[in-house]
C-alpha positions in Angstrom: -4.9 -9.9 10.5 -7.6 -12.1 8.7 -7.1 -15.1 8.5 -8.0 -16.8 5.3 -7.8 -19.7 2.6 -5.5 -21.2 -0.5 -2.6 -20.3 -2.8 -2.1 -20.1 -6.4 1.3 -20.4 -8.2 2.7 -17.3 -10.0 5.0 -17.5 -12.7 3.3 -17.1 -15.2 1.9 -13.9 -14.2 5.3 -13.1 -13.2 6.5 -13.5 -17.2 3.4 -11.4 -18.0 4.5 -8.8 -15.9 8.2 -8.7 -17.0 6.7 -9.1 -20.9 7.5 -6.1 -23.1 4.3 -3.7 -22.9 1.7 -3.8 -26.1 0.3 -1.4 -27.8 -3.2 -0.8 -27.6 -5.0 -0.1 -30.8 -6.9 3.3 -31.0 -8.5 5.1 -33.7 -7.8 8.7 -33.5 -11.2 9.5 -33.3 -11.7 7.2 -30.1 -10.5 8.4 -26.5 -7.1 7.3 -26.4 -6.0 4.4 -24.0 -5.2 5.1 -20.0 -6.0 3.7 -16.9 -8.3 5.3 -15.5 -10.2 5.4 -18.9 -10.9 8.9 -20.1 -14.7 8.8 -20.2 -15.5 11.9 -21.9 -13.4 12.9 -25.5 -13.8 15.3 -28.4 -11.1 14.8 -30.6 -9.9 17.1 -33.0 -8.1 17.3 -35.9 -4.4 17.0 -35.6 -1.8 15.7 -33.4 0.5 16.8 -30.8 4.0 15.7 -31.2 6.4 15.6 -28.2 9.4 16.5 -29.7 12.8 17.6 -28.5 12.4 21.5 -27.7 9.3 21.1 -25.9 9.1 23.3 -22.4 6.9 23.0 -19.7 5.3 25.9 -18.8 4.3 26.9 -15.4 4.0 30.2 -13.5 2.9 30.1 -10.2 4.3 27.8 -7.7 1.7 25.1 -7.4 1.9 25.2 -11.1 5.8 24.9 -10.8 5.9 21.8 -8.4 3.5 20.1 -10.5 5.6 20.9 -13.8 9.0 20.1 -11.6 7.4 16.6 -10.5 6.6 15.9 -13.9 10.0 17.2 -16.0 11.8 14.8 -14.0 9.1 11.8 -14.8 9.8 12.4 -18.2 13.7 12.3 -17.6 13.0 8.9 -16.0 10.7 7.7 -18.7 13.0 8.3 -21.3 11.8 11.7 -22.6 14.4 13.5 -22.3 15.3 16.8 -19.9 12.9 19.5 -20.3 13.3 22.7 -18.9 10.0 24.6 -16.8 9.8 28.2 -18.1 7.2 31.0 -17.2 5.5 33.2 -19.8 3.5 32.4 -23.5 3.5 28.9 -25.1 4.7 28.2 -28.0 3.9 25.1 -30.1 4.8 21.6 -28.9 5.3 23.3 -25.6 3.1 21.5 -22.3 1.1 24.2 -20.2 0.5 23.2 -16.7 -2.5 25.7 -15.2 -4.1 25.7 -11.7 -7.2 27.5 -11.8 -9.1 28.1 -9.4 -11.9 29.3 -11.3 -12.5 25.8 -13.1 -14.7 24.9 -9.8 -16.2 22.1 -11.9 -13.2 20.3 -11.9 -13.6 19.8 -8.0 -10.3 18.9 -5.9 -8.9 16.0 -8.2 -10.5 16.5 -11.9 -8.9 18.4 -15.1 -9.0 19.0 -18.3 -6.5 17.9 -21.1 -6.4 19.8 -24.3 -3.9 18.5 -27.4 -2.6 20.1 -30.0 -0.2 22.2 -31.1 0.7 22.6 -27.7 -0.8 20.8 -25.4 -2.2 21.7 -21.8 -3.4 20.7 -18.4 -5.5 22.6 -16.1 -6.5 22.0 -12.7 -8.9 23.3 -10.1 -6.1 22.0 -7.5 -2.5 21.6 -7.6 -3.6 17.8 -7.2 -5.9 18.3 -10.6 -3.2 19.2 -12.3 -0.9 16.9 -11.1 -3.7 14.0 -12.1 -3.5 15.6 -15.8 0.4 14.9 -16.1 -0.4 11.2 -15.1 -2.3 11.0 -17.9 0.4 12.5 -20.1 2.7 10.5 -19.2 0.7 7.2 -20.1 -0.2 8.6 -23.6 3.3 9.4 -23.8 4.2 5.7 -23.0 2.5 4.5 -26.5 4.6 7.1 -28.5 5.3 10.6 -28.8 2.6 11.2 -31.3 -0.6 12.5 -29.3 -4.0 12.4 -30.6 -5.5 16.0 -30.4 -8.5 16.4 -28.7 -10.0 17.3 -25.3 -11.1 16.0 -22.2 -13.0 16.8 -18.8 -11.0 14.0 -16.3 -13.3 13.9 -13.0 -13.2 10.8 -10.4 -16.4 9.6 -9.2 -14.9 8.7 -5.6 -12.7 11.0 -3.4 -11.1 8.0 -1.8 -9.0 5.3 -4.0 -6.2 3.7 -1.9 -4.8 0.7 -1.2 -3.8 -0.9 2.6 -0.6 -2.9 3.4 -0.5 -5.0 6.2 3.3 -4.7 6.9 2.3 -5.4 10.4 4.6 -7.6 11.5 7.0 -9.0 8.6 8.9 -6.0 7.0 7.9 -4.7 3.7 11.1 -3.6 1.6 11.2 -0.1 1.3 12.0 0.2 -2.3 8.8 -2.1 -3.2 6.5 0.2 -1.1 7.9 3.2 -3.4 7.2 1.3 -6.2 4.0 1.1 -5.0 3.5 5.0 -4.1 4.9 6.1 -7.6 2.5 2.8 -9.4 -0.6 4.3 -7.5 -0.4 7.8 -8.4 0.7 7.3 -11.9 -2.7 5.3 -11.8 -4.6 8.1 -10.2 -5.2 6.2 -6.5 -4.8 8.3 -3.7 -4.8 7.0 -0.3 -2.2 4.2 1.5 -3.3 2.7 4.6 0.2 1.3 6.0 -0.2 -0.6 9.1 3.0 -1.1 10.1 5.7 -0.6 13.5 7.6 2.9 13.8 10.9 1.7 15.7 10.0 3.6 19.3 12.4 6.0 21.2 9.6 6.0 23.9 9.3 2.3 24.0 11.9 0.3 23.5 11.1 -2.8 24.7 8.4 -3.2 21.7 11.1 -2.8 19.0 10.8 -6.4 17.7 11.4 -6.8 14.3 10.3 -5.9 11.3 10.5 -2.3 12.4 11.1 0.8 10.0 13.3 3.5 11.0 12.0 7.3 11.4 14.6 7.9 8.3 13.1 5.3 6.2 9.1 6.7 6.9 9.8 10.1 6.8 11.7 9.3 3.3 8.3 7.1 2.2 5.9 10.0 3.4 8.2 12.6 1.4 7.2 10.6 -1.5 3.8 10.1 -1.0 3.3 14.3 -0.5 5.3 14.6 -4.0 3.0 11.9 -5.9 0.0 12.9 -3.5 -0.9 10.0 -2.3 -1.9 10.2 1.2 -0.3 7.8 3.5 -2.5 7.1 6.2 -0.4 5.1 9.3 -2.4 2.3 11.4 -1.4 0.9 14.9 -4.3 -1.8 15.1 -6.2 -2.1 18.4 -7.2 -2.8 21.1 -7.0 -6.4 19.3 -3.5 -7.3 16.9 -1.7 -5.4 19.2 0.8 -8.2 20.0 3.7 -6.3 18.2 3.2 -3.8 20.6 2.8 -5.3 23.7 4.1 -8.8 24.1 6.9 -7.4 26.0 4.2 -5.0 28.3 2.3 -8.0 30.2 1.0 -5.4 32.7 -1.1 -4.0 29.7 -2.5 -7.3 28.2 -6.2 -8.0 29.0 -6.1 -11.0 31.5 -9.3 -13.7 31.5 -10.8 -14.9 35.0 -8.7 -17.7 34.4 -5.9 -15.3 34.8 -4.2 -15.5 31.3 -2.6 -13.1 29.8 -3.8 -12.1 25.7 -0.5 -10.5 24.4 -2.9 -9.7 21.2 -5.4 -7.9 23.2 -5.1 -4.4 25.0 -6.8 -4.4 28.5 -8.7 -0.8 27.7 -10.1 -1.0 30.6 -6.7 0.5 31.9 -5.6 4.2 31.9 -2.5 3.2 31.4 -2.9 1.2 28.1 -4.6 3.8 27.0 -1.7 6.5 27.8 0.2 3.6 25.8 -1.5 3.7 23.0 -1.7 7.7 22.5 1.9 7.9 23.1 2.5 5.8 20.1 0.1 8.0 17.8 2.3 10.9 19.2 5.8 9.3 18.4 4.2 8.7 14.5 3.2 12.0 14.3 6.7 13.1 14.2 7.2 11.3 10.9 3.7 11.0 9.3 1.7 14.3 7.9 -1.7 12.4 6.7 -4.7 14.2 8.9 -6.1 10.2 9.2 -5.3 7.8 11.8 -6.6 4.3 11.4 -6.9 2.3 14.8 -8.2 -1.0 13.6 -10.4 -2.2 16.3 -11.3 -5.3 14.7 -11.3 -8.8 15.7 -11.1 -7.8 19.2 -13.2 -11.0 20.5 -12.0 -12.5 18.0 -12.7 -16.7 19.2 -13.5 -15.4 22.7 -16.6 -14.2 24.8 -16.5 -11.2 26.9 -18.1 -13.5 29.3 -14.4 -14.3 30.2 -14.1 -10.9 31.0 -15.5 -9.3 33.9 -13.7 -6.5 34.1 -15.0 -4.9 30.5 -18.8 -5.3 31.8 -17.8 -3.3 34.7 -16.2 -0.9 33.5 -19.0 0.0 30.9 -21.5 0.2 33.6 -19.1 2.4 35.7 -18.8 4.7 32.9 -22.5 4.3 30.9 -25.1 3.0 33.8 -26.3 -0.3 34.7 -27.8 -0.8 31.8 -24.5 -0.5 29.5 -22.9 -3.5 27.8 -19.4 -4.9 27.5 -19.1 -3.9 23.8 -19.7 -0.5 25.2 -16.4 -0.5 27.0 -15.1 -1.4 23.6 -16.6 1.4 22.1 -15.6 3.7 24.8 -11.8 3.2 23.9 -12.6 3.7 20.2 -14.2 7.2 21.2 -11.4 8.1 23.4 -8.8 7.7 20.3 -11.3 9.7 18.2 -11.5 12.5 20.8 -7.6 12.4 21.3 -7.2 12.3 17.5 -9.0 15.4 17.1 -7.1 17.2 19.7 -4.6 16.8 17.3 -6.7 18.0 14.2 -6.6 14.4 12.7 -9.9 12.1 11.9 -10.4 9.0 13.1 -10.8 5.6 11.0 -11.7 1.9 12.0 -12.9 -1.4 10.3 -16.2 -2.4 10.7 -16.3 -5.5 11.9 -16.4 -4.3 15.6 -19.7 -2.4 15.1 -22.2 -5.3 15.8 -25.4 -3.6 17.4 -24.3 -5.3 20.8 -23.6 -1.2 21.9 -25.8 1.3 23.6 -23.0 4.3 23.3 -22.1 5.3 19.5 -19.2 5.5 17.7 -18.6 9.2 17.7 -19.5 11.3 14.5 -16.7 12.1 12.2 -15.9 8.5 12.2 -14.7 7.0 9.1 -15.9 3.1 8.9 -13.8 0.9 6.6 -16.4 -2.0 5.4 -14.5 -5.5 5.1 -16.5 -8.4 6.7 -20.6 -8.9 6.5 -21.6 -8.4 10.0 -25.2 -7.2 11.6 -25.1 -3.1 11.4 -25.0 -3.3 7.2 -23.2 -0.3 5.3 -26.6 1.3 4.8 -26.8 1.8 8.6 -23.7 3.7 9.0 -24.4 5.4 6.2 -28.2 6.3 8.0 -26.5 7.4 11.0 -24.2 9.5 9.2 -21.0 7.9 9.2 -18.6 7.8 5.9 -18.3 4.3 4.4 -15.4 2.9 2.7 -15.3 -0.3 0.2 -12.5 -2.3 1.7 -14.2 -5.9 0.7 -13.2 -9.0 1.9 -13.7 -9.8 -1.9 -10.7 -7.3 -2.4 -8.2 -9.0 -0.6 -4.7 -10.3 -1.5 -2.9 -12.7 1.1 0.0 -14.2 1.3 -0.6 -17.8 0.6 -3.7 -17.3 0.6 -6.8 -16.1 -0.6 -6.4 -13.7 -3.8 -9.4 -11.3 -5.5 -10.6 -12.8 -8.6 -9.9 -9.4 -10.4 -11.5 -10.5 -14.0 -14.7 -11.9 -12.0 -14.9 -8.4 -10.3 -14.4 -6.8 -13.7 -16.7 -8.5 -15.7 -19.0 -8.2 -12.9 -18.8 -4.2 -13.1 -18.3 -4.2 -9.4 -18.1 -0.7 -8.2 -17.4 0.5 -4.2 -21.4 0.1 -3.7 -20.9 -3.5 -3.7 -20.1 -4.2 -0.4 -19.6 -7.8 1.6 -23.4 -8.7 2.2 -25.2 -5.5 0.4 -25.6 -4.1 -2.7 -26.4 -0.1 -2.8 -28.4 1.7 -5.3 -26.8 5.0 -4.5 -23.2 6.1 -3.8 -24.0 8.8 -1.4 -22.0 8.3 1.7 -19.2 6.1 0.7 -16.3 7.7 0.2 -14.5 5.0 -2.2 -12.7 1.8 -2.0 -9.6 -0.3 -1.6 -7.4 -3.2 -2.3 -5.7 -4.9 1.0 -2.1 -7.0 1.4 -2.2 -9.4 4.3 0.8 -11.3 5.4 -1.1 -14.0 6.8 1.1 -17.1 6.0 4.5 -14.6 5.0 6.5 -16.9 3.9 3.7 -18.0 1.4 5.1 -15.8 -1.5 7.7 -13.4 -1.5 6.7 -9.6 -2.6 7.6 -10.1 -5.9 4.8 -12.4 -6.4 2.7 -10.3 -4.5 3.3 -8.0 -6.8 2.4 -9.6 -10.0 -1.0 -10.3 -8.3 -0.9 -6.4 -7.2 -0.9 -4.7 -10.5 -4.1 -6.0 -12.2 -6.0 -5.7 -9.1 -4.5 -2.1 -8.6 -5.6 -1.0 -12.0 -8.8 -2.7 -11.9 -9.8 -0.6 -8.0 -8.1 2.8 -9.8 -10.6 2.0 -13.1 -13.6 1.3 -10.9 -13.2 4.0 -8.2 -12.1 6.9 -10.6 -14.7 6.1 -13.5 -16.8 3.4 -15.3 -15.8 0.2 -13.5 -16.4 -1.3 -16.9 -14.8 0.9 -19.5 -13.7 -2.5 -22.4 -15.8 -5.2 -23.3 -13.4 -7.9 -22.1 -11.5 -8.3 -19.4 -8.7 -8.7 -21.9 -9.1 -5.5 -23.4 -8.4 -3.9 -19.8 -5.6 -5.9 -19.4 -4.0 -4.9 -22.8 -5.0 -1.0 -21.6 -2.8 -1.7 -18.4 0.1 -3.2 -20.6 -0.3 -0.3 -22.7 0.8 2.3 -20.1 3.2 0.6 -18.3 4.7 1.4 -15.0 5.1 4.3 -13.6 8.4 6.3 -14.2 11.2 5.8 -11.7 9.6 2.3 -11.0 12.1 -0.1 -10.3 12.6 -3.7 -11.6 13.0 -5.1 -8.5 13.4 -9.1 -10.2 16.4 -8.0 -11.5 19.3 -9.7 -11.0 22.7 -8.2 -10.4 25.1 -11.5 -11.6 24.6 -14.1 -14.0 23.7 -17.3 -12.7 26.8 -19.7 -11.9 29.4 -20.8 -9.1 30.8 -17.8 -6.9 33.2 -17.9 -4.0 31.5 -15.6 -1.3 34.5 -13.8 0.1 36.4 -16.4 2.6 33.1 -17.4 4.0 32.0 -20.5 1.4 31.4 -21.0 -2.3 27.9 -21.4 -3.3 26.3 -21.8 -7.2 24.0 -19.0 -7.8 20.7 -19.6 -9.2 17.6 -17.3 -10.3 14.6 -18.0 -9.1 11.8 -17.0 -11.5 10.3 -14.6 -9.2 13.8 -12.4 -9.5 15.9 -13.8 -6.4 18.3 -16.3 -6.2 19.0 -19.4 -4.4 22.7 -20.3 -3.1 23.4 -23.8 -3.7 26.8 -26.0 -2.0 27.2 -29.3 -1.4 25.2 -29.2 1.8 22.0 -27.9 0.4 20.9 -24.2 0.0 21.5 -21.2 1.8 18.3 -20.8 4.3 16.4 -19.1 7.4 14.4 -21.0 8.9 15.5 -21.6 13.0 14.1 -19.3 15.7 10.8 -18.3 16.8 8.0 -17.8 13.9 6.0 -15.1 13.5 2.8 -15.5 10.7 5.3 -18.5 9.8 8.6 -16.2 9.2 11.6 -16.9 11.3 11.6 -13.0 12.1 14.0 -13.6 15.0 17.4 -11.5 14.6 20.4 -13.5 15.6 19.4 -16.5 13.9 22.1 -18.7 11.8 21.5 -19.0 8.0 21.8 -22.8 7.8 22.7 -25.1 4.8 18.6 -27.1 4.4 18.1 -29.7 1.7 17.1 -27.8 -1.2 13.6 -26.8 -2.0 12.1 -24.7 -5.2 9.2 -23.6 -3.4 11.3 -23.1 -0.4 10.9 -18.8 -0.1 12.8 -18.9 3.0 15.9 -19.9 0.5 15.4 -17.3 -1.5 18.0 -14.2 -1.1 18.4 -10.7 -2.4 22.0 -9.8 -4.2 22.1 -6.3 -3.0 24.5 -4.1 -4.8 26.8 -2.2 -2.5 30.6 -0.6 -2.7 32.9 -3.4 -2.5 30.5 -5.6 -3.4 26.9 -7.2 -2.4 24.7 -7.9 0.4 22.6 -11.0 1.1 19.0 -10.3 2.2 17.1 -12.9 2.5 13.4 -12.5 0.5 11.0 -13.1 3.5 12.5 -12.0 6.9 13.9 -8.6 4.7 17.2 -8.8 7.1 20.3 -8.8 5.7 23.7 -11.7 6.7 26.4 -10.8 9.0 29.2 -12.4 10.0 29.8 -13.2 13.6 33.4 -12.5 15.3 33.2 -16.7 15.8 32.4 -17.1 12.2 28.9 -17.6 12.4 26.6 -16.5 9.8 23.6 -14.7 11.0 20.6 -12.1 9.7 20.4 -8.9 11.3 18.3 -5.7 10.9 20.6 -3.1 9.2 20.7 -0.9 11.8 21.2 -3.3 14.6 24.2 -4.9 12.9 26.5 -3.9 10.0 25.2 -6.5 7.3 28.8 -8.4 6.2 29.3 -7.3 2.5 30.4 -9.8 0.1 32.9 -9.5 -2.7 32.3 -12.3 -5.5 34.6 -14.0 -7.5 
């Protein structure tokens, strides 16, 4: 968890976001507008037309789950049911090839051809798939298609995003949004640090959790937009969600107090811990990536306080080892164990500050956030892979936010790291966006998503192809608001009633308000409906059991804002920040619960 600096209001980027898209003016002769940009275009004479009749044609079955995956994006975008056939093309058909033979392409490039028909062909089943995304967004500015042709290779293999769903809980249906928003903008890769809830371990299933059900369902999603979704259990430090119940695993100082953030590696057993977790994911995520973390380990401390970590690296590594060794030491143990199970190893970079004598094992996979002493051009010399995750690429919760149109107009590209600027690309692998919760209550995750989108676009733009493809930012903008959202996205600011006074079953009567980030407030005569007892977590009330209380009203008061969730019979209250929904004690008490700790009460209004 980093730990940064202030807030900006929203709303108005909110009204931006729910604005009706514009279109983007293009000359026919001009590569028409997506996101990525299409950086090579011949055009041609002509047009195609998407029309009703039109087919998708595919033979083989990576050429058939590509065309499936796509026929029902179009159904979701409005186009219409279109049926996949095998054989010949005829006009105002869509072709969807894998080829093997187009080596050119490489694993994620293609090559769209319009015109009477109109065609996508991939190296890859992922090529291919890639080429639809593009169809779809020319198709989201009309149904008249330019003809022409173009070659459609990213520059980077790695173009992801990371969410921090550490320790608040991220809604499930905003992380699909985010799975379908990525593809359809051609990103790749999403680092999801967040808690499996543990059949091995149950004492570390605090909330906010996420069932095997609701990961497995997320994954499925990710292997059908390909987008890789890379799972993260941070250590040895930010392990507190995983061990504040285990004090027998917390490092202890000489002082004899206990770290509940920090993993005592010097232990077998934590690290028996630690693998058993990566075993229990493994039954629900398919990525061949773990990411470990292993920052901010010291984080405010000296090892100095530690004895034991100096003598267990010159135990293991001579006298002449260090305690950042023993640090190091646990780091290669993961890798090796990671391995065994034919998956590579990741870790931020922050931990890597020269102070070592053993290395961090090859085949390591260093995510660059924070400008420390072993520069990106080091790893990269001793031949690790490098990725972008900057510092300067960061979106917290009430807190510090990228300037995306400074990084635009700056043509910042994933060789601009924190503290160094490289001349070549070789060795970094890409780059990312990252979602902190740092103060979670400080927006809800509707206005973390209006901040998301630009800054989503801008890393797909800038890791895929020319990082500055308009002259203004503007002009990127208006591209963006040209293709949309990605079908099946959801609305999720949409509310389910109009706004006025509602009797909530026979539990109390309460005017309902919208909030302009798409929630609503619950207002009585004894204030508005809030969470906000318990024990706080990143300054969220994340405690199950609490009792919603009636607090003086406040606008910028997230904790009082709720989700009206549609159910038979009626509709659920989940409040916006602690993502647990009300339920209704036998004594009458209204309280939040996890879903699947307590049946959330279900509310009919009239």
């Amino acid at each position: 968890m980093r730990k940064r600096l202030g807030f900006a209001a929203v709303v108005a980027l909110l009204t931006l976001l729910l604005a009706p898209a514009p279109a983007l003016a293009r000359s026919d002769q001009g590569p028409p507008a997506t996101v990525p940009a299409l950086t090579q275009w011949t055009p041609e004479p002509g047009a195609y037309v998407y029309r009703p009749g039109a087919r998708l044609v595919a033979d083989d079955p990576a050429e058939r789950r590509v065309a499936d995956t796509l026929a029902g994006d179009l159904r979701a975008a409005g186009h219409g049911s279109v049926p996949v056939v095998r054989g010949a093309a005829r006009p105002g058909d869509i072709v969807v090839d894998v080829k093997p033979s187009r080596s050119s392409l490489g694993a994620e490039g293609y090559e769209l051809h319009a015109g009477t028909s109109l065609s996508v062909t991939g190296a890859t089943e992922t090529g291919a798939f890639y080429g639809t995304r593009t169809l779809l967004q020319l198709l989201a500015q009309g149904d008249r298609i330019p003809a022409g042709r173009t070659v459609d290779v990213p520059r980077y293999k790695e173009r992801g995003v990371g969410v921090c769903a550490c320790y608040i809980h991220v809604s499930l249906p905003w992380l699909e949004n985010l799975v379908r928003e990525m593809a359809y903008n051609k990103l790749n890769q999403l680092l999801v640090e967040l808690k499996v809830r543990s059949d091995a371990h149950p004492e570390a299933n605090t909330w906010g959790y996420y069932t095997k059900d609701e990961i497995r369902q997320l994954v499925a999603l990710g292997d059908k937009y390909h987008v890789e979704i890379i799972p993260e259990i941070n250590s040895p430090g930010h392990i507190d969600p995983w061990i504040e119940n285990r004090p027998d695993l917390q490092l202890t100082d000489s002082d004899g107090n206990k770290q509940p953030s920090r993993l005592d590696i010097t232990q077998q057993a934590a690290f028996d811990y630690y693998t058993s977790l990566m075993d229990e994911y493994a039954q629900v995520f398919t990525a061949k990536s773990w990411h470990m973390g292993a920052d901010e380990y010291m984080l405010g401390s000296d090892f100095a306080k530690y004895p034991q970590m100096l003598r267990y690296a010159q135990e293991n590594y001579g006298p002449g080892a260090t305690p950042q060794d023993a640090f190091v030491d646990f780091v290669n143990r993961v890798h090796d164990y990671a391995a065994s199970k034919g998956v590579k190893l990741r870790i931020w970079n922050d931990g890597l500050t020269g102070a070592n004598t053993v290395p961090v094992k090859a085949g390591t996979t260093v995510e660059h956030w924070l400008n420390v002493a072993v520069k990106p051009s080091q790893l990269i010399a001793q031949g690790y892979s490098v990725m972008n995750a900057s510092y300067s690429l960061y979106l917290i919760r009430g807190g510090f936010h990228s300037d995306t149109e400074s990084l635009y107009d700056q043509s910042w590209d994933p060789r601009s790291f924190e503290g160094e600027q490289l001349a070549s690309s070789r060795g970094v692998t890409g780059a990312k966006i990252s979602l902190w919760p740092d103060n979670g209550r400080g927006e809800t995750e509707n206005e973390v998503a209006v901040r998301l989108w630009p800054a989503l676009r801008h890393v797909a733009q800038a890791t895929w192809g020319d990082p500055h493809p308009d002259a203004t930012y503007a002009e990127f903008v208006a591209r963006g608001a040209a293709v949309g959202h990605a079908p099946g996205w959801r609305d999720l600011t949409r509310v389910p009633v109009a706004d006025g006074t509602y009797t909530f079953g026979r539990s109390f009567t309460a005017s309902v308000q919208r909030t302009a980030d798409g929630y609503v407030t619950l207002r009585s005569a004894a204030g508005c409906l809030a969470i906000s007892g318990g024990k706080l977590t990143l300054n969220v009330p994340l405690q199950p059991g609490v009792e919603a209380t009636w607090d003086t009203c406040d606008t910028s008061g997230t904790l009082q804002r709720w989700e009206l969730e549609p159910v038979a019979g009626g509709y659920r209250l989940v409040n916006a920040i602690t993502q647990m929904a009300l339920t209704v004690t036998d004594d009458g008490r209204i309280v939040q619960y996890p879903a699947d700790q307590r049946t959330p009460a279900v509310w009919h209004l009239s």
